[in-house]
C-alpha positions as CSV (number, residue, x, y, z in Angstrom):
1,X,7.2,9.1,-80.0
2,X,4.3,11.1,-82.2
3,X,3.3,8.6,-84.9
4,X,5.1,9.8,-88.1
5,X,1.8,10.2,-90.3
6,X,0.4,12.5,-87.8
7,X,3.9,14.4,-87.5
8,X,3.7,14.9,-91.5
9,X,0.0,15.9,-91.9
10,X,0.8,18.9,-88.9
11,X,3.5,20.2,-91.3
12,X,1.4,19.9,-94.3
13,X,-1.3,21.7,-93.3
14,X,0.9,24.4,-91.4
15,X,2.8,25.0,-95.2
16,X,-0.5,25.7,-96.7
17,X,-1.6,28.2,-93.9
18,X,1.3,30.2,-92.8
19,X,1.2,33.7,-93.9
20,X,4.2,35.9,-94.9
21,X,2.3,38.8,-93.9
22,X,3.7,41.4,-91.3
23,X,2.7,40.1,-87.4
24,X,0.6,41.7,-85.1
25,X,0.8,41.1,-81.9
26,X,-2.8,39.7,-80.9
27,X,-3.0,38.8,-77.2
28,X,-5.2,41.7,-76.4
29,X,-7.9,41.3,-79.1
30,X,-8.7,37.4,-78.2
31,X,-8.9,37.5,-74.4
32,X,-12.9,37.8,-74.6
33,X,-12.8,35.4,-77.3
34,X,-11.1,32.9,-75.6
35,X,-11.3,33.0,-72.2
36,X,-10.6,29.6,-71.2
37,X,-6.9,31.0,-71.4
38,X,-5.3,31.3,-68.2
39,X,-3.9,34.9,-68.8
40,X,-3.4,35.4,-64.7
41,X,-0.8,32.2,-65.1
42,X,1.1,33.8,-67.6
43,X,4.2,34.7,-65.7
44,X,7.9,33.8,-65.5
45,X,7.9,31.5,-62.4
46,X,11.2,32.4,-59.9
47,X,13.0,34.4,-61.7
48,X,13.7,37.0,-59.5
49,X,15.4,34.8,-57.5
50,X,17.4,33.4,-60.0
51,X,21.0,35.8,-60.3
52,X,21.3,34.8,-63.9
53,X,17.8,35.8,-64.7
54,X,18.6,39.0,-63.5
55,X,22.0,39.4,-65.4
56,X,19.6,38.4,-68.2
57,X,17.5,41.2,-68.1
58,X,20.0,43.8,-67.1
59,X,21.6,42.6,-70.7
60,X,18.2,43.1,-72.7
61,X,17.5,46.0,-70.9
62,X,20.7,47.9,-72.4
63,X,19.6,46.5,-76.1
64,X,16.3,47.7,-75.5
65,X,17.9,51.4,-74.7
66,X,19.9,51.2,-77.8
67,X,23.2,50.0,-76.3
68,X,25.4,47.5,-78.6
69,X,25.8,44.4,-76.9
70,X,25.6,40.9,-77.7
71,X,23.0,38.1,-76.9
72,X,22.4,34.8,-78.0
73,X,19.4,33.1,-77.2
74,X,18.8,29.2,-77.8
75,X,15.7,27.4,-78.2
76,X,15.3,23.6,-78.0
77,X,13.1,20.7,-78.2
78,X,10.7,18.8,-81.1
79,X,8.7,19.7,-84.0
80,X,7.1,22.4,-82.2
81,X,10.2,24.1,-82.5
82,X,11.4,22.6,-85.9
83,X,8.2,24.1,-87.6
84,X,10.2,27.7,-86.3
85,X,6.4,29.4,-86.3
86,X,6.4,30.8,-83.0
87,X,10.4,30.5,-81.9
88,X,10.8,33.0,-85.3
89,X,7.8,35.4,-84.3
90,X,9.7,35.9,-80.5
91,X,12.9,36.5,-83.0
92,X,11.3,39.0,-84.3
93,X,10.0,40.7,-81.2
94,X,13.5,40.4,-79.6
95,X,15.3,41.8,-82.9
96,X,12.7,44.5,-83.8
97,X,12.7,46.2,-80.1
98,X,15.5,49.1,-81.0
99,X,18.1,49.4,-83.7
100,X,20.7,48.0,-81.8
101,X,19.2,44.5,-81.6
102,X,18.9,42.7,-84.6
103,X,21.7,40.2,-84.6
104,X,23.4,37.8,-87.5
105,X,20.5,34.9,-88.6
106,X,22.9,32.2,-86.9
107,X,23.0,28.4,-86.9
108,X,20.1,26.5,-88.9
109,X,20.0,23.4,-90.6
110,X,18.7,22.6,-94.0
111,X,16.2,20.9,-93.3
112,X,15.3,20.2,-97.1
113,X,18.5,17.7,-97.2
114,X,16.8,15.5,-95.3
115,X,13.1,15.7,-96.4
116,X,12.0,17.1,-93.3
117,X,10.0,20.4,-93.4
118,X,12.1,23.4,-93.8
119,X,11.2,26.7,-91.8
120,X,9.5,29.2,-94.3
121,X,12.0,32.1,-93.3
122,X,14.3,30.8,-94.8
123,X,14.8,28.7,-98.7
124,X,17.3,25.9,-99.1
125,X,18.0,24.3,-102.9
126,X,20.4,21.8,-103.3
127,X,21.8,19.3,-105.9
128,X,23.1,15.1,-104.8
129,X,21.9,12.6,-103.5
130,X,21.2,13.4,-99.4
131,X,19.9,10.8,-96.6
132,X,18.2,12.8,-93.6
133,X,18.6,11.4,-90.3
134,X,17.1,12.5,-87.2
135,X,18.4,11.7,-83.6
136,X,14.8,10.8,-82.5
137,X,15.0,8.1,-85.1
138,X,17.0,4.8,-84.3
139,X,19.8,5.7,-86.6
140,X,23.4,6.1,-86.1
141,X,25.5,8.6,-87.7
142,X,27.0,11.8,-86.2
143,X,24.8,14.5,-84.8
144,X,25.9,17.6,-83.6
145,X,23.9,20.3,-82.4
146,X,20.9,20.9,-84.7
147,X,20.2,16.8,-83.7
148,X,19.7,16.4,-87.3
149,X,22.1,15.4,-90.1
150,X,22.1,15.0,-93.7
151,X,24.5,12.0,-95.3
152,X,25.8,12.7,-99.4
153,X,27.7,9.9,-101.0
154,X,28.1,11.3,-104.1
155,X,31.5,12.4,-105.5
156,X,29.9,16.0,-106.2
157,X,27.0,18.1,-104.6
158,X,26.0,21.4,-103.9
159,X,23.9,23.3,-101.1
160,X,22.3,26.9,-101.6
161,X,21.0,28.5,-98.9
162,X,18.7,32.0,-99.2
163,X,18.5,33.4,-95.8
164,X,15.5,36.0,-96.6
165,X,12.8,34.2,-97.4
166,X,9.5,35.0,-95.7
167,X,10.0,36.7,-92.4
168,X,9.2,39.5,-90.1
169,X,12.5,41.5,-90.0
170,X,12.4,44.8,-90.9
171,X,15.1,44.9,-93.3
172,X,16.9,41.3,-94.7
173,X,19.8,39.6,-93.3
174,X,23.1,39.6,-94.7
175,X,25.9,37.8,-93.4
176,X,30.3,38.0,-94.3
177,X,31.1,34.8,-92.8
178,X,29.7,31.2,-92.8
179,X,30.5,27.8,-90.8
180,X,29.6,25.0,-92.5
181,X,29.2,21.9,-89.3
182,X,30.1,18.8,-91.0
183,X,32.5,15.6,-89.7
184,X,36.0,17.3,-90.2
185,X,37.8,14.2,-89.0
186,X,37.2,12.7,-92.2
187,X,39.0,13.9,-94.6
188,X,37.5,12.3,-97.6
189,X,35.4,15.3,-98.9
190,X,36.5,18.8,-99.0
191,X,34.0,21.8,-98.8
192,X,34.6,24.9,-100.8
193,X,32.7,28.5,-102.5
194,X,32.3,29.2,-106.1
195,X,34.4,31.4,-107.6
196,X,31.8,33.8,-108.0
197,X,31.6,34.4,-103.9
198,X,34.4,35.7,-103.0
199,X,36.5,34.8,-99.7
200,X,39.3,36.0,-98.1
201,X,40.3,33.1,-96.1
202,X,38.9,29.7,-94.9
203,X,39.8,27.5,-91.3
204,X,39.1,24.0,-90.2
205,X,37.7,23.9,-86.0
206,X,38.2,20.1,-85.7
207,X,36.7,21.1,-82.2
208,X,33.5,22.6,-83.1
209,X,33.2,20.3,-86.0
210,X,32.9,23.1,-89.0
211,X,34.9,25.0,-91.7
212,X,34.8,29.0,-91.2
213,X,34.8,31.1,-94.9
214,X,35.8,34.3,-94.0
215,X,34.1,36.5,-96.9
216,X,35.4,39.5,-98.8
217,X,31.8,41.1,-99.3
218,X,28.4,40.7,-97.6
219,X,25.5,38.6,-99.2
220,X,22.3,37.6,-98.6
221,X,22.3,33.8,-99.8
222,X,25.2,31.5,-100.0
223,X,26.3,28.4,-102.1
224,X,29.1,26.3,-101.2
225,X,30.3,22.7,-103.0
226,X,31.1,19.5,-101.5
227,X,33.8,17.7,-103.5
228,X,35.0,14.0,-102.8
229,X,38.6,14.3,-102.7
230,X,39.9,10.5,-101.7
231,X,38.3,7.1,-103.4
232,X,37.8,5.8,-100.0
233,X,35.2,2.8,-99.8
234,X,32.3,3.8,-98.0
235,X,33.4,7.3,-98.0
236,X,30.5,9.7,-96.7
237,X,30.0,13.2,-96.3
238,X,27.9,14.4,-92.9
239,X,25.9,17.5,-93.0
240,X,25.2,19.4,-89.6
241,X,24.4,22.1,-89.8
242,X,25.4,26.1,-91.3
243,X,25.8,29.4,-89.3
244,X,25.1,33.1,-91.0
245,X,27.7,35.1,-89.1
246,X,28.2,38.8,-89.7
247,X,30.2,41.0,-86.3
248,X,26.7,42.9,-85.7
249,X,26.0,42.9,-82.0
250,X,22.9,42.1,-81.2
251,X,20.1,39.1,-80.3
252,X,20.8,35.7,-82.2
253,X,18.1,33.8,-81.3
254,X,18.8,29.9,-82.5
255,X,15.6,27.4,-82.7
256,X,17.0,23.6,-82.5
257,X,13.7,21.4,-83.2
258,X,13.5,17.7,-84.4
259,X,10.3,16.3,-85.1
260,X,9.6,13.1,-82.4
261,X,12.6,14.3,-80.2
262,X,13.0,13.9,-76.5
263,X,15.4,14.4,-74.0
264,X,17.2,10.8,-75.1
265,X,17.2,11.6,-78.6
266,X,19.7,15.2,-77.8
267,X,21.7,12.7,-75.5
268,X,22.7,10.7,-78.5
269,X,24.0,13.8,-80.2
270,X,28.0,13.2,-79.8
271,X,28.9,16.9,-80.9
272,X,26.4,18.7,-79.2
273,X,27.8,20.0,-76.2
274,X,30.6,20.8,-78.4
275,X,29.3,22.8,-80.5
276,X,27.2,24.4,-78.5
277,X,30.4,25.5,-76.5
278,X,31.3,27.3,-79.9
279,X,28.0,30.1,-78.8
280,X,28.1,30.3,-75.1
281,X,24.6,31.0,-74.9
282,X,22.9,33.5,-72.6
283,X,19.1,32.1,-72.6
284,X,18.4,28.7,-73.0
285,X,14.5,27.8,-73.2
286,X,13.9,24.2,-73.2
287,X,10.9,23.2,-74.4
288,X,11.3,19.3,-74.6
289,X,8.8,16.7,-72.7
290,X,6.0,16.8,-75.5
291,X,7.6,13.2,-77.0
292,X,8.8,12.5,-73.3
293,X,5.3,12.1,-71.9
294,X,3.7,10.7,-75.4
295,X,3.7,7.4,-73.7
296,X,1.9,4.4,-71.9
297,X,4.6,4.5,-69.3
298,X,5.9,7.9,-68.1
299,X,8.9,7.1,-66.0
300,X,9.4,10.7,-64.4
301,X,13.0,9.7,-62.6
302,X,14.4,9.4,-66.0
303,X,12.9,12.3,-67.0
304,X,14.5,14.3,-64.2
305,X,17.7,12.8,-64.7
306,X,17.4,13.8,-68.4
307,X,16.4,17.1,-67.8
308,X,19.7,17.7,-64.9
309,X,22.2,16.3,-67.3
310,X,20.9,19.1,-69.9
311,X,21.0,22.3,-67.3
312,X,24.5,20.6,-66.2
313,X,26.0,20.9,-69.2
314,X,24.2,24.2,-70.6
315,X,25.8,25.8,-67.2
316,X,29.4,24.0,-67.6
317,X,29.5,26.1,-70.5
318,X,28.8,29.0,-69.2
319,X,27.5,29.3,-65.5
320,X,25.8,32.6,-66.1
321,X,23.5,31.3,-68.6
322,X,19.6,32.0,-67.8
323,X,17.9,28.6,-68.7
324,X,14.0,28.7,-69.1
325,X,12.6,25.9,-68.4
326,X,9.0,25.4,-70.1
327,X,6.4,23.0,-69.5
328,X,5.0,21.0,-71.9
329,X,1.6,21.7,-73.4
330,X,-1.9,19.3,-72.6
331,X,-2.4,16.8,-75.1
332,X,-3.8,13.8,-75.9
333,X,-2.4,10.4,-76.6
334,X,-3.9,9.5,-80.1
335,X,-6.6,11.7,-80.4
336,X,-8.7,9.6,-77.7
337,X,-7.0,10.3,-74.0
338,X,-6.1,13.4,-72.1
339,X,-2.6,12.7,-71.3
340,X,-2.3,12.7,-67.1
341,X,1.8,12.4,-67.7
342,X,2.1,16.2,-68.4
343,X,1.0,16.7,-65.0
344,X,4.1,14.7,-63.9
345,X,6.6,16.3,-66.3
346,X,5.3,19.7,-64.4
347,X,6.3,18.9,-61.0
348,X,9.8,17.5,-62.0
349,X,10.2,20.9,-63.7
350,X,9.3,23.0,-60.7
351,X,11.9,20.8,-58.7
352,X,14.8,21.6,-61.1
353,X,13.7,24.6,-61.4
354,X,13.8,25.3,-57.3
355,X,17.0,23.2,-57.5
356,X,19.4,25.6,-60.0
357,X,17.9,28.9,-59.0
358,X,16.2,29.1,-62.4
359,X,12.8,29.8,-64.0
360,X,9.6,28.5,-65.5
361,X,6.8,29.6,-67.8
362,X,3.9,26.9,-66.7
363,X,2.3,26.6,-70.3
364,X,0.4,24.0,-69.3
365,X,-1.3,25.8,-66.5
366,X,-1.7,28.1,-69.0
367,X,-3.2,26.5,-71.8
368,X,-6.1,25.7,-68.5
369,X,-4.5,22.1,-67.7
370,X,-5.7,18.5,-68.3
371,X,-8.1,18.1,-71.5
372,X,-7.6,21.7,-71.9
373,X,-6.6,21.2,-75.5
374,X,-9.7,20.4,-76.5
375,X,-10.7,23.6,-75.4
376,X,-7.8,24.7,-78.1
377,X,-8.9,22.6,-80.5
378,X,-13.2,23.6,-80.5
379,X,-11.3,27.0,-81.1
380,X,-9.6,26.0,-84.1
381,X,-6.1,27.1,-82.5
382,X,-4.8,23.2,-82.3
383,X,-5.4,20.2,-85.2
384,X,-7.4,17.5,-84.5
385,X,-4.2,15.5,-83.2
386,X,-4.4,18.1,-80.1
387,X,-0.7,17.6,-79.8
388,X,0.3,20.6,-82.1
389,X,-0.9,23.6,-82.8
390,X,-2.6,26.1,-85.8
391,X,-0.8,28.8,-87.1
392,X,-3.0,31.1,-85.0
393,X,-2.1,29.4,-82.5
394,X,1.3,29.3,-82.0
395,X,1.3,32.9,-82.8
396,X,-0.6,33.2,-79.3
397,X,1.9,31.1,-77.7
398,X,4.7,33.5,-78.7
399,X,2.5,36.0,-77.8
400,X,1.7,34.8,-74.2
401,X,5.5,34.1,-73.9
402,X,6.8,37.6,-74.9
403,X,4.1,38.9,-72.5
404,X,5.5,36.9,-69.6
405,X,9.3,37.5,-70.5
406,X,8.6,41.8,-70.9
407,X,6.4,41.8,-67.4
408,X,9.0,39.7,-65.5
409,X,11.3,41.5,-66.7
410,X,10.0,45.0,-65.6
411,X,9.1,43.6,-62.4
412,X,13.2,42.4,-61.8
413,X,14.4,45.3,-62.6
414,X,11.8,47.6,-61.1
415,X,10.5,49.2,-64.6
416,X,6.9,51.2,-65.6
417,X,4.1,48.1,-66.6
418,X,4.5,47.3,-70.0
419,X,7.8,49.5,-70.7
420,X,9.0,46.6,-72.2
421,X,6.2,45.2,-73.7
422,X,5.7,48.3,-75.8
423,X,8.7,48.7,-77.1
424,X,8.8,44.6,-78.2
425,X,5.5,44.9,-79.9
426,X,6.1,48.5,-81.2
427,X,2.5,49.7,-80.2
């Protein structure tokens, strides 16, 4: 695992630099500057082969035209993803490419609860006492699909969440309905709105683990109250995570990051599967094996094995899902040695890959392989941990990652060079 003083200095300095200003998409202004890029690499790997890759696309492809359909995208894996820099800058793309394809803003967790670093796009307040736990953590409580929880023991408490913060949508999100993902089988705390939010009606899912408040208006922010209800001894209530639901159809694009996490620490997530059955998602991009290889003693077996009993169950929910399977970025162990293990997390990735007919974006080949990210680092685009990455530079990762998902996806379905692309990027 990332040492937890290096893990808090990345998030420190990225709060200070991030920007709310509008993006720009920058790919074609830096490829002289930095050319140790590989921009020839930058390609979906196999997925024209791959018949859910190419349901995929035939799905964005209506969006893109301005036909009303529904997509949900999931994104998965540490605090690359937690930090939501470059996972909310492809939301944007995906959202922005024509008025049919901005979705609801969907499941996030409050990260605030837990004293972990809380995406900027979106402002969380809260009153109580709350415990964060993270499933990369030895801890036990109950995770479900955001692999985080927060843990409240007082007998009153209160969360408040602002979905419009600082973000590049076009116009704010609102939302009529909202799950709150908690332990239902307890029933020692009930949760419940102010009276000055109206609702219409509210249900327990003992399956999906949440409450569902069906509302009688549409907001932009949301409080709701959690009330101890039984003088139980050790009584508890678990925080999971919150969904911002409206019927627009639409991309969703949901970004599940935990700093330190690896394939193991999702495994230990009892509800996850569950809940993720609750979205039946139609692209999954997993993006873990940065904590998997952060190690003396890479084992790449259980690695694999890790990495199959993810795709199983993503495609037991549903077997049309396109699953994107990224590799990991170069690093260094420590700041002192170029890490050889990413090297072996890459060729169990082209295997699975091969194996389930599905595809790969090679950002370590990318990036220009072992020790490149020193390269990244000279150029000011990584910190000196050369684990993570600047602000500029996760905005060239989402860059180099909408590039590769437009161009594959013209090339699948047989469309003009950048027809896609354009429309993504507005230019």
């Amino acid at each position: 695992m990332l040492p937890m003083k290096a893990i808090k200095l990345f998030f420190v300095c990225l709060f200070l630099n991030v920007s709310a200003k509008a993006q720009d998409y920058i790919l074609d202004s830096i490829k002289e500057v930095h050319s140790f890029i590989a921009y020839d690499s930058n390609r979906i790997k196999f997925a024209e082969e791959s018949p859910n890759f190419k349901r995929l696309y035939h799905t964005l492809d209506l969006i893109r035209q301005g036909y009303e359909r529904k997509l949900h995208i999931f994104h998965i894996g540490g605090s690359h993803i937690q930090a939501d820099l470059y996972p909310d800058r492809l939301r944007s793309y995906f959202q922005n490419m024509s008025p049919s394809a901005k979705g609801a803003r969907s499941f996030l967790f409050p990260y605030k609860l837990a004293e972990a670093y809380n995406p900027r796009n979106f402002y969380v307040s809260y009153t109580g006492r709350w415990t964060g736990y993270r499933c990369s953590k030895r801890d036990t409580i109950a995770w479900g699909l955001s692999g985080i929880s927060a843990k409240c023991k007082d007998t009153l408490a209160t969360v408040q969440i602002h979905a419009n913060h600082t973000n590049y949508t076009a116009s704010p999100y609102s939302f009529d309905r909202v799950r709150v993902f908690y332990d239902t089988w307890t029933d020692d705390y009930e949760v419940s709105l102010p009276d000055s939010i109206g609702y219409c009606s509210s249900q327990i899912n003992h399956q999906g683990q949440y409450i569902e408040f069906r509302l009688s208006q549409s907001i932009k922010e949301i409080s709701f109250n959690i009330r101890q209800i039984k003088d139980t001894i050790g009584a508890q209530f678990v925080l999971m995570g919150v969904e911002l639901m409206n019927d627009d159809k639409g991309i969703e694009y949901t970004s599940i990051g935990v700093n330190g996490a690896s394939f193991v620490s999702y495994e230990k997530c009892r509800h996850f599967y569950r809940q993720m059955a609750v979205y039946q998602p139609d692209l999954f991009i997993i993006s873990i094996g940065t904590n998997d290889t952060y190690t003396t003693n890479f084992n790449a077996d259980k690695y694999k094995d890790s990495y199959r009993y993810m795709i199983d169950q993503i495609l037991k929910i549903n077997p049309d899902c396109a699953i994107l399977l990224t590799v990991p970025n170069d690093s260094y162990y420590r700041k002192r040695y170029a890490n050889p293990f990413t090297k072996d997390a890459e060729t169990v990735i082209y295997e699975l890959a091969k194996e389930y007919k599905m595809a790969v974006w090679d950002f370590y080949e990318i990036m220009g392989g072992l020790k490149s990210s020193y390269a990244w680092y000279r150029q000011k685009l990584m910190p000196s941990d050369r684990i993570h990455f600047s602000k500029t530079g996760y905005d060239i990762k989402a860059d180099l990652l909408l590039e590769a998902i437009a161009h594959s996806m013209e090339e699948v379905l047989q469309l003009p060079k950048d027809t896609v692309l354009k429309q993504m990027i507005h230019e």
